[in-house]
VEXDREN-810755 format. One line per field, with one value per residue (C-alpha): z, x, y. Coordinates in steps of 0.5 Angstrom, whole numbers, plus 500, padded with zeros to 3 digits. Layout:
up = (Z  ...)
east = (X  ...)
north = (Y  ...)
//
This chain:
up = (822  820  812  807  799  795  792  797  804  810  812  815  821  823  829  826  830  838  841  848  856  858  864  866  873  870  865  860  859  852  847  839  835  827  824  817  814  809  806  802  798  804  809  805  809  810  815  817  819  822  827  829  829  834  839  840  841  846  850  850  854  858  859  862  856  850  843  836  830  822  816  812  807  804  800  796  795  788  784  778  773  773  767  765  759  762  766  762  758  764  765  757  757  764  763  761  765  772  768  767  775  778  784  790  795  799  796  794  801  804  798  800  806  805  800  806  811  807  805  798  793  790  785  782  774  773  775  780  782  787  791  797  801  800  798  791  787  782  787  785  778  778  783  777  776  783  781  775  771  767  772  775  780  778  778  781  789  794  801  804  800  806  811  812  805  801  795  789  785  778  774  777  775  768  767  769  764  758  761  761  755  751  755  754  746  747  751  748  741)
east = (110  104  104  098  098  094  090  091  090  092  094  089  090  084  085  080  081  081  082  084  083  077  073  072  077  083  089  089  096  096  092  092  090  090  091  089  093  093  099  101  107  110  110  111  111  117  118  112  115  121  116  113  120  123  116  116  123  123  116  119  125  121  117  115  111  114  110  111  108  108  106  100  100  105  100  104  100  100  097  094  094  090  088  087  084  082  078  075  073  070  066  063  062  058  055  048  047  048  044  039  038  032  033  027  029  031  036  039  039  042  047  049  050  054  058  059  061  067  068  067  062  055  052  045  048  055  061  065  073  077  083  083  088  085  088  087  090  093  098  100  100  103  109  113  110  106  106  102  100  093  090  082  079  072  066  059  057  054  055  055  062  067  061  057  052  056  051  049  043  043  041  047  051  048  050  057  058  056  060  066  066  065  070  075  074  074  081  085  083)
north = (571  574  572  573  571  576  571  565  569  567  560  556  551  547  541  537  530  530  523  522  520  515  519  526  526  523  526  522  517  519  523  525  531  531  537  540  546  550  553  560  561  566  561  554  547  547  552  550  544  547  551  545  541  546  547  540  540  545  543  536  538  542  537  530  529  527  529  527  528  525  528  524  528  535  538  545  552  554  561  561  567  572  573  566  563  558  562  566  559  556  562  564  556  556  562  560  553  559  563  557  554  554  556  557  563  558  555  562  564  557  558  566  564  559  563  569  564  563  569  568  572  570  571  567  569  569  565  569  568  568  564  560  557  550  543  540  535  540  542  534  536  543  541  544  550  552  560  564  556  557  552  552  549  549  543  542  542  546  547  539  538  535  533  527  525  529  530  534  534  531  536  539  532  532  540  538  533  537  543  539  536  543  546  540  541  548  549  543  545)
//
């Protein structure tokens, strides 16, 4: 069942919410997990939650425990081009405010750190591209057409980004602003 996306990678499956029990000595008379996953296109939701439908299924039976489970939120994997136009865009546009950061050594080493703890590239001068397997609203635009749309996701952060204090610098807030505005004009003209 091993599946990979050439630009996606892997399926990314996170148990991010435990809750259970009351005392250290006692099984808990109930328990809840949330899970996060990240789909490919080779290994779409749908079998995904006919995999869990039928380990349940057989758990149950083989049980007295009785799991169930709901689906919140059914996010589909999407691939853009390769050879994106809006890309290539983003990265003339973006090139000089990268170009014109005033990192200190300390942030470029925090932030190449961050960068190779999730397998991405760095670069202090350049934008530089890459596929995640990741959830993002374009899936909801995209439902049509997940595979080869010119579709980027691409804005200001850094590595507190799903964490509590989620924050950005102003400069960074303010660059962004001007960078979407030229990009906007520029790619809907």
């Amino acid at each position: 069942m091993a599946s990979k996306n050439e630009v996606l990678g892997d399926t990314v499956f996170n148990i991010d919410v435990i809750k259970g029990g009351n005392q250290i000595n006692a099984i808990p008379a109930s328990a809840q997990a949330q899970i996060n996953m990240r789909t490919i296109p080779e290994f779409p939701n749908d079998k995904l939650e006919e995999l869990f439908k039928k380990v349940i299924a057989e758990y149950n039976h083989q049980t007295d425990a009785q799991i169930d489970y709901s689906v919140t939120m059914n996010t589909i994997p999407i691939t853009g081009k390769k050879d994106s136009s809006l890309v290539k865009l983003i990265q003339k546009i973006g090139q000089p405010y990268v170009q014109n950061q005033k990192m200190s050594d300390d942030e470029i080493k925090a932030a190449k750190k961050s960068a190779e703890l999730m397998g991405m590239k760095f670069s202090t001068d350049e934008i530089l591209t890459m596929g995640m397997s990741a959830g993002t609203d374009g899936s909801k635009f995209l439902i049509d057409q997940p595979e080869g749309f010119d579709y980027a996701m691409f804005g200001p952060g850094n590595d507190t980004m799903h964490k509590d204090n989620e924050s950005l610098s102003k400069p960074m807030y303010f660059n962004f602003i001007e960078i979407f505005k030229q990009l906007f004009a520029e790619y809907l003209s």
